[in-house]
N, C-alpha and C positions, 0 to 999 in steps of 0.2 A: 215715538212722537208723544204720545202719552203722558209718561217721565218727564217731558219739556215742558208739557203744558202745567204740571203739576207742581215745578221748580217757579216755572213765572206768576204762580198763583199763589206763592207762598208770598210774595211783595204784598198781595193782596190780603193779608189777614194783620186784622187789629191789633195794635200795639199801641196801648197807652202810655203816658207819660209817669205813670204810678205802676202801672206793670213793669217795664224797662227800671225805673229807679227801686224797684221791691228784687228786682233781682241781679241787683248791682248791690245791693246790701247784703242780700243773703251771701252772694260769693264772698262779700268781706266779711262775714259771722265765720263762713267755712277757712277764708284765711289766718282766722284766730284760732283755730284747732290747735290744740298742745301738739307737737310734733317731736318724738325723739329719735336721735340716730338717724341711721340710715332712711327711713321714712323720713325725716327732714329733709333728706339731700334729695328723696324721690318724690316730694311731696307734689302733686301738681299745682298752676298758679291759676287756682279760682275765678281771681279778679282777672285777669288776663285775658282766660278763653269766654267769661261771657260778653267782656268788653270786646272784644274779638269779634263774639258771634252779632252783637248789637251796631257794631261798625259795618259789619260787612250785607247783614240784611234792613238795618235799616240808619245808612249813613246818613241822613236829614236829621234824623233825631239825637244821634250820639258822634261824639267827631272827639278831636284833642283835646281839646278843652276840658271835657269829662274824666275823659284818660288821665288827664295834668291833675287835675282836682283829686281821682280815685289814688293817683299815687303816692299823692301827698297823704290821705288817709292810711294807707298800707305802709307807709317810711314810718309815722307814730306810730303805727300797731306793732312794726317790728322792731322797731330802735333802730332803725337803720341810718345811713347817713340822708338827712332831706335834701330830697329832690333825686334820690338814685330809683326808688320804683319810679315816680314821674315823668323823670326822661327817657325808663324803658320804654312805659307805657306809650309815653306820648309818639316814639315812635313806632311800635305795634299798631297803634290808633292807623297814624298814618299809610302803614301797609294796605291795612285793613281796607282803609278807605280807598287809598289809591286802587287795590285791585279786587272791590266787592263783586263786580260782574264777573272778575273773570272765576274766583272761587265759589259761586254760584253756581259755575256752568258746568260744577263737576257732581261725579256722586261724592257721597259722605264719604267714602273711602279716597276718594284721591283730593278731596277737601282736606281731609287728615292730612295729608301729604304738602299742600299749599300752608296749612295753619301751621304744620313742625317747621316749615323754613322761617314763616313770621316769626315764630318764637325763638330760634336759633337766634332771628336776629335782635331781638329784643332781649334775650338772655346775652349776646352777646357787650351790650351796649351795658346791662348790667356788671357785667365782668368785667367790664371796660374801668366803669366808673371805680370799683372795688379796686382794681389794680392802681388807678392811680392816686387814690388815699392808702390801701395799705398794702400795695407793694408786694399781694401774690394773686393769683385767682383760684377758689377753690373749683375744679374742674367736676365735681361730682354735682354742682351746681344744674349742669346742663344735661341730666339726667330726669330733671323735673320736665323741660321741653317735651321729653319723649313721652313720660305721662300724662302730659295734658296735651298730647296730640292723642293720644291713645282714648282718653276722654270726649274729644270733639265731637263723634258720631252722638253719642247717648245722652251728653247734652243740648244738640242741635234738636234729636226728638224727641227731648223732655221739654224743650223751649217751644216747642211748636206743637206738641199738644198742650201745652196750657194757654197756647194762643189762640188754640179754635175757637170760634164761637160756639158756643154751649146752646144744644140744640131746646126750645119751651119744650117742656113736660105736658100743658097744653095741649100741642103741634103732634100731626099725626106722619 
């Protein structure tokens, strides 16, 4: 019961609109990492899992729109064809959104579990796109899914301690 109470009290901790957009940047600083080889194809998708994590704990503040917006930044970062991260995104957003309560009501381990399907399908829509401009899909693509599902716990509790309030020094 405890653990319940403690998931419903996460809604309840502050998120600024300068918080949330400082670390939708940072993940786009992290998606400009040089990436060679094989580490490219396992790279995980930065922008994805904190749009993900911003979707799903706090859907009022971040929706598609943002998503739509952050892909079109990551299509120029990677020279990719515009609007292919976008319409990943934009449907990732919408998972997101659609099912923030119920990805809430799990632990971080079976949250991993819920976020690698979003992303399967988000990757897949990617693949999608790829296939139908150039006519293969590189399949080692959707190996990044797995690490950035892999990711999702350590970034959910890196996101939520820098969202505590920071207790005065004052304050006993």
């Amino acid at each position: 019961m405890k653990s319940l109470l403690n998931t419903d009290r996460e809604f309840l901790l502050p998120a600024s609109r300068r918080f949330i957009f400082a670390s939708l940047i940072v993940a786009v600083l992290f998606e400009w990492l040089p990436w060679h080889g094989w580490a490219l194809a396992a790279r995980p998708d930065f922008v994805a899992l904190v749009l993900l994590y911003w979707c799903t704990h706090k859907p009022h503040r971040v929706g598609i729109g943002t998503a739509w917006v952050l892909g079109i930044l990551v299509d120029v970062a990677d020279a990719s064809l515009f609007g292919q991260h976008a319409l990943a995104y934009s449907v990732l957003a919408f998972g997101g959104l659609v099912l923030n309560r119920r990805v809430q009501m799990f632990s971080l381990k079976e949250q991993s579990l819920h976020v690698f399907a979003l992303l399967l399908v988000s990757y897949a829509v990617y693949a999608l796109v790829h296939w139908q401009v150039r006519g293969f899909v590189a399949w080692e693509y959707f190996i990044g899914s797995l690490t950035s599902a892999l990711l999702w716990a350590p970034l959910t509790l890196l996101i939520q301690t820098l969202r505590r309030p920071r207790r005065d020094s004052d304050q006993l």
